[in-house]
N, C-alpha and C positions, 0 to 999 in steps of 0.2 A: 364305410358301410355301417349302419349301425347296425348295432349287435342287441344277442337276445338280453334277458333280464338272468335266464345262465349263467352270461357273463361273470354279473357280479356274486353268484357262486363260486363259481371260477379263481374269481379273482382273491376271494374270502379264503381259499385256502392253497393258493397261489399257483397251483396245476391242477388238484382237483378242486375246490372252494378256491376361593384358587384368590382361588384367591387363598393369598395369609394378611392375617392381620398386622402381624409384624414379621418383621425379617428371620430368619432362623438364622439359631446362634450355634455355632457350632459344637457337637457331642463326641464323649470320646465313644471308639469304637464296643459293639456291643454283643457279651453275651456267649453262650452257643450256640451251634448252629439248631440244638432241642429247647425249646422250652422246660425246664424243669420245676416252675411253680408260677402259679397265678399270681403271686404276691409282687413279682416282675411287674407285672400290668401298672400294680399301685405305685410302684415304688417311681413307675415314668408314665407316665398317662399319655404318653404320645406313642406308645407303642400299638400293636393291635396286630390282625391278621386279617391274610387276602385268602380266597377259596377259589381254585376253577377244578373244571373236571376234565378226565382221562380222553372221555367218550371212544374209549379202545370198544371192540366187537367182541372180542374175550373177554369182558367184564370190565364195565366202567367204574372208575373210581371219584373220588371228590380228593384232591389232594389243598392241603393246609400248609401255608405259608408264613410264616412269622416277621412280622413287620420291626425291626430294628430303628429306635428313634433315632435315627440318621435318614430313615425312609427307606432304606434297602431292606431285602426280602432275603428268607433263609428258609431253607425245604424244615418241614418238622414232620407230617405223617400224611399216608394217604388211607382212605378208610373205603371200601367198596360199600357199592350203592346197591346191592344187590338184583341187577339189571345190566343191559349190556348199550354197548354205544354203535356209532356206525363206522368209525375205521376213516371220518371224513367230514368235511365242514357241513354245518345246517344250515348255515346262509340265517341266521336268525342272534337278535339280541335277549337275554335274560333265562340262558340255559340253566343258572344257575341264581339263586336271589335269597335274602335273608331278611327274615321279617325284622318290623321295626323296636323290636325290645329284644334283638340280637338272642334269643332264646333258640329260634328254627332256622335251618337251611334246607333247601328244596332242590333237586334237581333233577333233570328229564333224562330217560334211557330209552333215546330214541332207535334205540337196535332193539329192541324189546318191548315197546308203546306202555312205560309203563312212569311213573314220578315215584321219588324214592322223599323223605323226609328226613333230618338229623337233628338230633337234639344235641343243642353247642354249649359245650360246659363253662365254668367259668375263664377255664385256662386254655377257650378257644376250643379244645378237642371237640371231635364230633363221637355221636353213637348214632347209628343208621336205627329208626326206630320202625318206619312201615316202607314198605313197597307197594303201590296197588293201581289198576290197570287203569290206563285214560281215555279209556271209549272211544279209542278213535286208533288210527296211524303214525307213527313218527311223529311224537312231541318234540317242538322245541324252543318254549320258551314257557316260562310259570315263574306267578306271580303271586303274593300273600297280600291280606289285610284282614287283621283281626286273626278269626279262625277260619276265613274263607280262602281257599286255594284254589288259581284256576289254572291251567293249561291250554295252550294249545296245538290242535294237533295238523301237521302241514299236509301229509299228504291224503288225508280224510277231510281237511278243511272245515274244523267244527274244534269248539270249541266245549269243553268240559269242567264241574264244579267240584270241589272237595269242603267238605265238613274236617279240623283239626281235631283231632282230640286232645286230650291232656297230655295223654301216654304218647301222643305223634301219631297216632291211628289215621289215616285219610278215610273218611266214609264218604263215597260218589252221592251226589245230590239231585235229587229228582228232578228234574224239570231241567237239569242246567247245558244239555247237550244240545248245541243250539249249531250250525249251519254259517260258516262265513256266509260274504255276498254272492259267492259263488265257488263252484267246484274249482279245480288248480287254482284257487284263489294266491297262494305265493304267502303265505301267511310269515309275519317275521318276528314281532313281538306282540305278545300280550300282557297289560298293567291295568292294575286301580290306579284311578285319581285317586290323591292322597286322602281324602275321605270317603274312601272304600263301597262312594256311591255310583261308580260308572264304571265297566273294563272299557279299553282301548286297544284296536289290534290293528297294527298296519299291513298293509297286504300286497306285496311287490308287485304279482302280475296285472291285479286289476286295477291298481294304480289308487285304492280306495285306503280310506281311513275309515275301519267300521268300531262302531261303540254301543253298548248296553246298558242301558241302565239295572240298578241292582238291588232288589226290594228286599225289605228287611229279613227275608229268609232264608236271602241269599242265593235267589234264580234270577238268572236275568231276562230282560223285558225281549222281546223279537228286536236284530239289528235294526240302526240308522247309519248309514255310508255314506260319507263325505267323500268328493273328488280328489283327489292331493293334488299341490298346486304344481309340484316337480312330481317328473315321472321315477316311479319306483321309490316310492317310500319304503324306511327299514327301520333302524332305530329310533328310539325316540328316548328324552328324557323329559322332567317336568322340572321346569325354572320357577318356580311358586306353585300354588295348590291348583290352578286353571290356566296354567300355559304348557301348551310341550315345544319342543325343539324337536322338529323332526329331519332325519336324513332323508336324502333324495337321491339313488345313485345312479338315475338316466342310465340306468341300463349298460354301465361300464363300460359309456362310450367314452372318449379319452376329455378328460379337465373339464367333463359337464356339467358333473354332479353339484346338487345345489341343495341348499338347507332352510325351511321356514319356519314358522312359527304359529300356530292355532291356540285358540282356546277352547278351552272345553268347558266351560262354563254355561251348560245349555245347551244349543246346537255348536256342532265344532267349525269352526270358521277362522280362517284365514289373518293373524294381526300383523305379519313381517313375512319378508323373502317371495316369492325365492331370492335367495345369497349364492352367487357363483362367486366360490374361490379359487376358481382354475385348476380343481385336482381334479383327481376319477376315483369314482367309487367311494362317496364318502356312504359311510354305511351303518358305524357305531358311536352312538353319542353319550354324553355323561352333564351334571348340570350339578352349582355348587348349591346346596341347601337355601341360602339366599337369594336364588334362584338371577342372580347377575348376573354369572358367564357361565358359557357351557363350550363344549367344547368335543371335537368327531374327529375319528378316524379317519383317514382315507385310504383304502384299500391296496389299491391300483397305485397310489403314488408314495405309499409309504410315509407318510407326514400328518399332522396332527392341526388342524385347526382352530381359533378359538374366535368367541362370537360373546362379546355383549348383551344380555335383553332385559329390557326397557319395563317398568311395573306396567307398560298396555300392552308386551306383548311385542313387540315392537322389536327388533332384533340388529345390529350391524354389526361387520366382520372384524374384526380386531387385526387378526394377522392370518394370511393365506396358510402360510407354514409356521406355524407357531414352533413344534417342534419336527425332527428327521426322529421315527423307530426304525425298526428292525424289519424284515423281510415282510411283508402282505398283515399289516397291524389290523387285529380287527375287535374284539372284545375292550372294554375301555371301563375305569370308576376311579373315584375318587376314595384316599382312603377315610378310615373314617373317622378324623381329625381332617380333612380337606386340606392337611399339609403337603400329600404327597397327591400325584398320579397314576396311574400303570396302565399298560396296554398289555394285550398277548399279540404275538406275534407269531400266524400260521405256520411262516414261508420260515421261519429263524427259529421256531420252536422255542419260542424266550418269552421273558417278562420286561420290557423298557421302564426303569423305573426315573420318574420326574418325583424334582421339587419343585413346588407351586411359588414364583414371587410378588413382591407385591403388587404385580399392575396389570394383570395376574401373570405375565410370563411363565417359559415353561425349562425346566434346567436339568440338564441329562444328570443325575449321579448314579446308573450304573444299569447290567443288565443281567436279569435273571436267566439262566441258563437250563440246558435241559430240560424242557417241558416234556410230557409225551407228545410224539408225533401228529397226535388228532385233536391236542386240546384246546377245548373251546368253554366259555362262559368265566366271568370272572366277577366277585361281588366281596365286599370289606365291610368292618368294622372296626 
């Protein structure tokens, strides 16, 4: 029987919810388990840091992970967002996201309806700088460019804008509280095209891909909703400045789900897939800078796919199981050196961490442990 689009809530939290250029050479083991000075960073450039959050109901936090050039992950500190979480998956990609001059990180408290901002020091540390509300229900997903921040909000179905300030201040932006294509619209991510002239928001239940365009003051224009070509779009990433990679997770019916590819380059349209890879539930996607391979979760099936695409757009499968994670994987990024991988893992409460090889294959070296039990969203530098 097929099943609702629930499901692949469900499934997101398992009861309740690359390429390298050259080979890596081997490193000796690294460090402790604290960062004790930024000078580290210089002293190896291939090191850096992963960020996901708590999303606990008691106070969500942002926890900071320290990236080991070997590619494995070591706990270093957790900072509260001054807002709370929900105790449970949001079924949504980009809980958590860092703008592009690694200066801010943003993330949603969705027990609270509220986006929290941090300013990321040199040596990765975060300071939580503003809190402030997002006119709407249960965010959870937000996105940056430039100084414009937006959200959005699932269970109000609308989407909202933020003004940065210097200090991290968010000031709400007139005009920008805008109306998915419809009420329980299933809202699952919200992004700028990389020049910060369109959002993009896929929307599980109504099966749409709806987008805005963004005039220079930073409100956006009334939506345009495209059909999705698989049912239940969810993540997406962007394989160059006008392609997405989208997930498709048919509703967490068993080995349906499929993935394609649009451009957004004007009207959003159809260039590849749908791609059945015979999993279920593929749901979070990731994509390397040079926008050639990208690469999704699957929920349901615990395994990692990866996918080729083409400069039109154009997209084919690489490998059905590229890699086996950990228990119900669903958050996904590249770090930010695109040497390494990582998943979180709902149902395992862990981090899967991969080395990328050259063709791009994907190579277990280890797994992060102890997460809290709700968290969700995951973004590097």
């Amino acid at each position: 029987m097929r099943q609702t689009v629930n499901t692949v809530l469900s499934l997101a939290v398992l009861s309740a919810t690359l390429f390298s250029c050259q080979k890596q050479r081997q490193e000796e083991s690294f460090l402790p388990e604290k960062l004790s000075s930024a000078s580290k960073l210089k002293i190896n450039p291939r090191t850096g840091f992963v960020y996901t959050m708590s999303n606990e109901i008691s106070g969500n936090r942002v926890l900071r992970l320290f990236q080991k050039p070997n590619g494995t992950l070591a706990y270093a500190d957790a900072v509260a967002s001054g807002g709370n979480g929900t105790d449970a998956g949001l079924g949504s990609q980009g809980s958590v996201t860092i703008d592009a001059s690694h200066n801010w990180l943003f993330a949603v408290n969705p027990g609270s309806n509220s986006v929290s901002s941090f300013r990321i020091h040199e040596d990765g540390s975060l300071t939580l700088a503003n809190t402030a509300a997002t006119q709407g229900t249960m965010p959870i997903s937000v996105t940056v460019s430039d100084d414009l921040v937006y959200i959005v909000n699932s269970t109000s179905s609308n989407i909202a804008g933020f003004r940065l300030g210097s200090n991290g201040a968010l000031s709400f932006i007139d005009g920008s509280n805008l109306s998915l294509s419809q009420m329980n619209a299933g809202p699952a991510q919200i992004s700028f095209t990389p020049d910060g002239g369109k959002l993009i928001v896929t929307e599980k239940m109504s099966n749409k891909i709806s987008t805005y365009m963004v005039n220079a003051s930073g409100v956006p224009s009334t939506l345009v909703s495209t059909s999705s070509a698989g049912t239940t779009p969810f993540g997406f990433a962007f394989a160059g400045n006008n392609t997405i990679v989208v997930t498709e997770a048919a509703g967490g019916m068993p080995n349906a789900s499929t993935v394609s590819a649009y451009s957004v380059n004007g009207a959003t349209t159809l260039t590849g897939g749908p791609i059945h890879a015979d999993q279920t539930a593929a749901c979070w996607a990731t994509a390397t800078s040079d926008g050639r391979y990208a690469y999704v979760t699957n929920t349901g099936s615990n395994t990692i796919s990866s996918f080729s695409v083409a400069a039109s757009g154009k997209i084919n499968l690489l490998e059905k199981v590229a890699a086996n994670t950990g228990a119900t994987p669903i958050d996904i990024t590249l770090s930010g050196n695109e040497f390494y991988l990582y998943n979180v893992n709902a149902g395992a409460h862990s981090i899967t961490q991969f080395r990328i090889g050259g063709n791009p294959n994907l190579n277990k070296i280890g797994e992060y442990t102890n997460l809290p039990a709700h968290a969700v969203g995951i973004a590097a530098f």
